[in-house]
N, C-alpha and C positions, 0 to 999 in steps of 0.2 A: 504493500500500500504506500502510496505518495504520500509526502506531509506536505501538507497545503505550502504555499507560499505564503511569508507576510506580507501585508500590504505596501509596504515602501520599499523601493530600487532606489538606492544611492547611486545616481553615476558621477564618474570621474575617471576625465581623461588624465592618462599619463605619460610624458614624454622624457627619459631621461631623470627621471624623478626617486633616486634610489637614494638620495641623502634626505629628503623630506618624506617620501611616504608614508614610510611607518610610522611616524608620529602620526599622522594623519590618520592613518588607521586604527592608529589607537583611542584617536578621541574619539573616534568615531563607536568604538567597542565599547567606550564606558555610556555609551545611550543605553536606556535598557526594553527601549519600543523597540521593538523586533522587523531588522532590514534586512534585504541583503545588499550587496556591494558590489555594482556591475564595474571593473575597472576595463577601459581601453586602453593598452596598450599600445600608442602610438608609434612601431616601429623604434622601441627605444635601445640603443645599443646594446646595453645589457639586460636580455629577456626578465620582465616583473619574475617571472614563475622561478627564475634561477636561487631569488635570493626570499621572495616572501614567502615566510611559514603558510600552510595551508590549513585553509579556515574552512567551516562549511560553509558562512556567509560570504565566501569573497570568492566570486566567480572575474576569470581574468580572460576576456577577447585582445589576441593578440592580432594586431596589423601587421605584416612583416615592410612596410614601407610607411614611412611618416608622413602622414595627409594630411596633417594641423589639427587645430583644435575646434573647427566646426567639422569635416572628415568624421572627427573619431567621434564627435559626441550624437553625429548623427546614424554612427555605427552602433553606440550603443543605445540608444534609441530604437531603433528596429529589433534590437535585441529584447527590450523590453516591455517595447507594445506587442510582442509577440506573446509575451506570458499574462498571468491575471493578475500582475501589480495592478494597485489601485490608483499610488501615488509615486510620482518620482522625484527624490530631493537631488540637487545639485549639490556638487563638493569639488573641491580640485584638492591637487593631491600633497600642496603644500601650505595649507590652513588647517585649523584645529579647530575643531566642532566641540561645542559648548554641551555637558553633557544632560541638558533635557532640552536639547533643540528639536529633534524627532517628533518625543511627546508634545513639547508645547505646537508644533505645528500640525502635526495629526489632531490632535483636539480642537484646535482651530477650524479646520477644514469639516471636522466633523459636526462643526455647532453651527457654520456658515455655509449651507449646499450652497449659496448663489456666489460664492467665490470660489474660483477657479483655480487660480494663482497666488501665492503668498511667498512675503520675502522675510526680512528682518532688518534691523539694524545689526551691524557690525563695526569694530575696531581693526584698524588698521594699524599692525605692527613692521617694523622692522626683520630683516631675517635673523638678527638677536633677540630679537622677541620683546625690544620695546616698544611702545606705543607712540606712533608717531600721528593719529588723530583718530576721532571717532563719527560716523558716517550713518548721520540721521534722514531717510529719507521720510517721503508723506507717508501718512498710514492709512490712507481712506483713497480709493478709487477716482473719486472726484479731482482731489488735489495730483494723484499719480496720472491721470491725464493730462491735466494742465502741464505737468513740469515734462512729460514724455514730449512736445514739443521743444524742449530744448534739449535734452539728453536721457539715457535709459535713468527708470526710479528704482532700482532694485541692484544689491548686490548679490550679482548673479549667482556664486557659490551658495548663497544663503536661500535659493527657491526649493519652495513644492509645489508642483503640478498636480494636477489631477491625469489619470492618463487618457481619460474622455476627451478633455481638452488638448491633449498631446494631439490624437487620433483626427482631432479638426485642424488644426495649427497645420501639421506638416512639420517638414524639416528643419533645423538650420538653415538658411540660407547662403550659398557660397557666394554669393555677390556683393557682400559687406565684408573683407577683411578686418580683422580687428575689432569690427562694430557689430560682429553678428548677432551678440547679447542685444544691444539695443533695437535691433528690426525686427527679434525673435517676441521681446515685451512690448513691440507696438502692435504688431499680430495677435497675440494673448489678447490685448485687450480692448482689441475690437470683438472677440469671441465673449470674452467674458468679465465677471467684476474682478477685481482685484485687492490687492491688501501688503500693508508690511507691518509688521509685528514689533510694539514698539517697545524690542529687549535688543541685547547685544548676544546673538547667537553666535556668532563666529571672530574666532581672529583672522584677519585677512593679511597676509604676508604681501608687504610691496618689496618685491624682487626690483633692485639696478637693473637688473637685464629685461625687464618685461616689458610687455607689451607699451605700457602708458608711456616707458621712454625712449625704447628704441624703435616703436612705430608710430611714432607720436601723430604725424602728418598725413600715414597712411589712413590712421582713426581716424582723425579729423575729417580727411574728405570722404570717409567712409559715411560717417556721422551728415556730412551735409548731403550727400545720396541720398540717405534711408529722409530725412527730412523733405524734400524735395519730391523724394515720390510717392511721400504720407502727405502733401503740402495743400492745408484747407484754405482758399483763397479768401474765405468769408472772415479768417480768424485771424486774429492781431499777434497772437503768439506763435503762429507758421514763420511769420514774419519777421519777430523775434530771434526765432530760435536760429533761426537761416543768422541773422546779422551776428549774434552770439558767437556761434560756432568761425563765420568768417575771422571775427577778431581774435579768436583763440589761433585761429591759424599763423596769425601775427605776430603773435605772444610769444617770449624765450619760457621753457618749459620749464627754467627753473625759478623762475619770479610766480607761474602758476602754483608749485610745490610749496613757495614760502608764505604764497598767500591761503594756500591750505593749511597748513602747520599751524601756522596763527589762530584756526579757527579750533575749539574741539566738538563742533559740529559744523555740519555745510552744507548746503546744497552743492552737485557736483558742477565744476568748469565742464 
């Protein structure tokens, strides 16, 4: 006889990620809401399966060629909605999950069927693990609208989906580099309402190497894409969001950073 499946699939892509994982997995293990742990294996030089101990919850799709990180999470995706998860949380593989994030978000979803989608607030640390600012977005639907004209409202490791909503959304799309999280939440929420939880679920790891810095301009005109072809002519804040975005392209990336820092909350640049 099968054992059912639980209700929530953690996915998390992973590229080259064998100095952070395990931590990650581990905060993931002290939830005690019952997941399991789809990882994508991004084609990463040295095979996940080589070095992580085997778990029952941690099912690992290996890519033998590295296709990024919409590629993989849209690999694991199909993986997923193939089974009878109910919900899918998002995780990357070098953050630390907060140990009643699961419950607090299952609960959630289960007291609000008209929400779809839910994020949280998080802290943004250093890869020492200090706390380099903390990252309030809106918590109501209404206002995550509004501010989705200027940039994604959600930190994206921090979502759960429903996977009804997955099933209508679609994929990733590969025509936003870098900004695939934000086109991904502007789809979500033409389908359905939405929500961010107004705790610190996750610590978020800003990596030097990552994406916000060394593709900085790639995002950005990525960002003014997905705006552009979400663009309501009737609303002020299309309008906005377009001018917004242009002057960040202006912007040296490190005057954005200190004007972040300064804050310990923000709305994002």
């Amino acid at each position: 006889m099968n054992t059912p499946l639980p209700r929530i699939a953690v996915l998390m892509p992973a590229h080259n990620a064998e100095s952070t994982i395990q931590r990650a997995l581990d905060s993931l293990k002290a939830n005690t809401e019952p997941h399991d742990i789809i990882i994508v294996d991004d084609g990463s030089k040295l095979p996940l399966e080589k070095f992580l101990p085997a778990r029952d919850n941690v099912i690992i799709l290996r890519l033998e060629n590295n296709v990024g990180v919409t590629g993989a999470l849209n690999a694991g995706l199909h993986y997923i909605l193939e089974k009878d998860y109910e919900f899918v949380a998002r995780f990357d593989a070098d953050d630390i999950c907060h140990s009643n994030r699961l419950l607090i978000q299952r609960e959630f979803l289960d007291n609000s069927p008209q929400i779809g989608m839910i994020g949280s607030w998080g802290k943004f640390v250093s890869e020492n693990g200090d706390v380099v600012f903390h990252l309030n977005h809106p918590t109501n639907h209404k206002d995550i609208i509004k501010g989705l004209y200027y940039n994604t409202q959600f930190i994206h490791p921090t979502l759960m989906i429903r996977t009804s909503v997955l099933r209508q959304a679609g994929d990733y799309s590969e025509r936003y580099p870098s900004a695939e999280d934000y086109d991904f939440a502007r789809r979500i929420s033409r389908i359905t309402q939405t929500a961010n939880i107004p705790a610190y679920l996750i610590d978020y790891t800003v990596s030097m190497g990552g994406v916000s810095i060394s593709k900085r301009k790639q995002q950005l005109l990525a960002r003014l894409k997905i705006q552009l072809n979400y663009f309501a002519p009737l609303c002020l804040h299309s309008y906005l969001g377009v001018l917004k975005t242009i002057s960040l392209m202006l912007m040296p990336y490190n005057l954005i950073t200190a004007i972040k820092k300064r804050r310990s909350a923000y709305r994002p640049l």
